[in-house]
N, C-alpha and C positions, 0 to 999 in steps of 0.2 A: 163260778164254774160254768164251764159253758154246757150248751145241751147236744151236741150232736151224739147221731147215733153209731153203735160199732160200723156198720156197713158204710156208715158215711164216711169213716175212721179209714177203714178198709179200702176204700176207693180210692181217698188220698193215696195209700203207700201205694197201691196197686200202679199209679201212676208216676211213681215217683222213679227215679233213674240214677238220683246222684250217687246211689247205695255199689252200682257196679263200676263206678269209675274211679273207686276209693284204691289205692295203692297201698299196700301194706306198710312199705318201708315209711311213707309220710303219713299214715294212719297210725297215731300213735297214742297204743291206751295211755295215760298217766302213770308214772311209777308208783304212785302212791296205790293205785288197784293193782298193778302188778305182784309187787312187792308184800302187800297185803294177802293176796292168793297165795302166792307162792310160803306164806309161814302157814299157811290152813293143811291139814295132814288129811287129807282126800283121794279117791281111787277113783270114782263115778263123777261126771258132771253133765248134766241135761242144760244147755244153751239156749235159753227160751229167749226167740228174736231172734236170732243167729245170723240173719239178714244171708249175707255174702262168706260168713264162716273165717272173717279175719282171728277172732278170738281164740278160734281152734290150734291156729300155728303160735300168737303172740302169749296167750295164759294157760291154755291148756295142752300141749302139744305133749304130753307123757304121761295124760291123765286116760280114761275111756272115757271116749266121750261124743255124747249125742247132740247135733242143732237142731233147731227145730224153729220154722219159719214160715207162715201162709203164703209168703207171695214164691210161683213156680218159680218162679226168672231166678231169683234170689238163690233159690235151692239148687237148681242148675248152676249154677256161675261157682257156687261152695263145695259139689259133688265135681267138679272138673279143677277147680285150683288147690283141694284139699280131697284129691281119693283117698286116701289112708284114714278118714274120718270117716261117720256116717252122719247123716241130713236124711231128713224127714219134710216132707208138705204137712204141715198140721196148722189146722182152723180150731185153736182151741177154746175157740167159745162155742163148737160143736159136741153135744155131751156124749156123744158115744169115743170121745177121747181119753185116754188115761197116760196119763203122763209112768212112765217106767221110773223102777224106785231106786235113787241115784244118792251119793254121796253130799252132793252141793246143787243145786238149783244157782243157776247166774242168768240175770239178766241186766241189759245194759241198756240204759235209756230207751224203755219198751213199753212198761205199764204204765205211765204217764198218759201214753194214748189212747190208751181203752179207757171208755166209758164204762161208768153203771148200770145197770146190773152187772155185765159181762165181767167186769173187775171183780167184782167178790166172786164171782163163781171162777172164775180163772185163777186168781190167787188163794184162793181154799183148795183149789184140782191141785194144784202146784206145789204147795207148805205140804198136804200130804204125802208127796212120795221124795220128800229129802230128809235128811239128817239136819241143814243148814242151808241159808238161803244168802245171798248175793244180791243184794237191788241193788243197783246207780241209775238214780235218777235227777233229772234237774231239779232247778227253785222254778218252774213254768211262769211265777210273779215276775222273775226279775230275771230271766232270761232277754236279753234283748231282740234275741228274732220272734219274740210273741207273737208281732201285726205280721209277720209271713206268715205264718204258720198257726192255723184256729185249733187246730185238735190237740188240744195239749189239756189235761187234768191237773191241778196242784194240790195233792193230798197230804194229810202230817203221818205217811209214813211209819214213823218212831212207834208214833199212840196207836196206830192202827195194829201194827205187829208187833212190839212192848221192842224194837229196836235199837241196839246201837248204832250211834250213826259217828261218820267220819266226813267231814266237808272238805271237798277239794276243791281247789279255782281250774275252771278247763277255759284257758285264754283265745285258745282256738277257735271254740263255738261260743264265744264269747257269755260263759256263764258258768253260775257254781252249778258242782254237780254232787250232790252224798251218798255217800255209800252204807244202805244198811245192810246191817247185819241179824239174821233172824234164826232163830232155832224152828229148823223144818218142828214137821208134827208126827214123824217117823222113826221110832224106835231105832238105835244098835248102838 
């Protein structure tokens, strides 16, 4: 595991661009996460990472539903090509953050990049205001853009949050990607 810290984490994405030149129609989640959402019987979902707010039109687009993304550019670009949605600036490794109590939690190749401590306190803020959670995250081992790319964590997931998981191949980004499945920590 590597050691860099969240803000060094943060500085990456902050400068990172390729996030606004993604085109929905060739941005395509896998149908296996699709297809998978789509049999879950949900009404709320909180989009943690949301980036640019593709997920909002491709899985959630009849759901209520909130993105939620630190970097501004990202939230900008998601509040003008998805008004009908709402997007949020959130630093959630800032504690005076509380995540609003939602149906599903999804996030989509996000926590991988946050470091330690900020990972447990972020994913403990998060499990408590869902019913069910949504991780997709890579293998960081065997992804092949590893040497580009230092901020990446490789956690087991499953044992951390007693998950199910579903493995998909994302040939695209050239790598596996899984999908857990967690029971939030939020009554209904």
């Amino acid at each position: 595991m590597n050691r860099f810290t969240y803000k060094e984490c943060k500085e990456y994405w902050y400068t990172r661009k390729w996030d606004e030149e993604i085109d929905d129609d060739k941005h395509q989640i896998s149908l296996e996460i699709k297809s998978l959402i789509e049999d879950i019987r949900f009404d709320s979902v909180l989009d943690f990472g949301c980036g640019i707010g593709q997920t909002s039109k491709i899985l959630f687009s009849q759901k209520e539903y909130l993105g939620v993304d630190f970097s501004k550019r990202q939230i900008e670009i998601a509040r003008i090509r998805y008004p009908l949605k709402k997007f949020l600036l959130v630093d959630a490794s800032q504690s005076n953050w509380t995540p609003p109590d939602v149906d599903l939690l999804f996030t989509h190749t996000v926590l991988e990049h946050i470091p330690s401590p900020e990972f447990e306190q972020i994913t403990d803020r998060l499990l408590k205001c869902c019913k069910m959670a949504i991780f997709v995250e890579a293998d960081i081992e065997k992804a092949l853009w590893k040497k580009e790319f230092p901020y990446g964590f490789n956690r087991d997931y499953k044992t951390l949050f007693n998950a199910c998981v579903i493995k998909i191949n994302d040939p695209k980004a050239d790598r596996v990607n899984s999908i857990f499945i967690i029971k939030g920590k939020r009554d209904g």
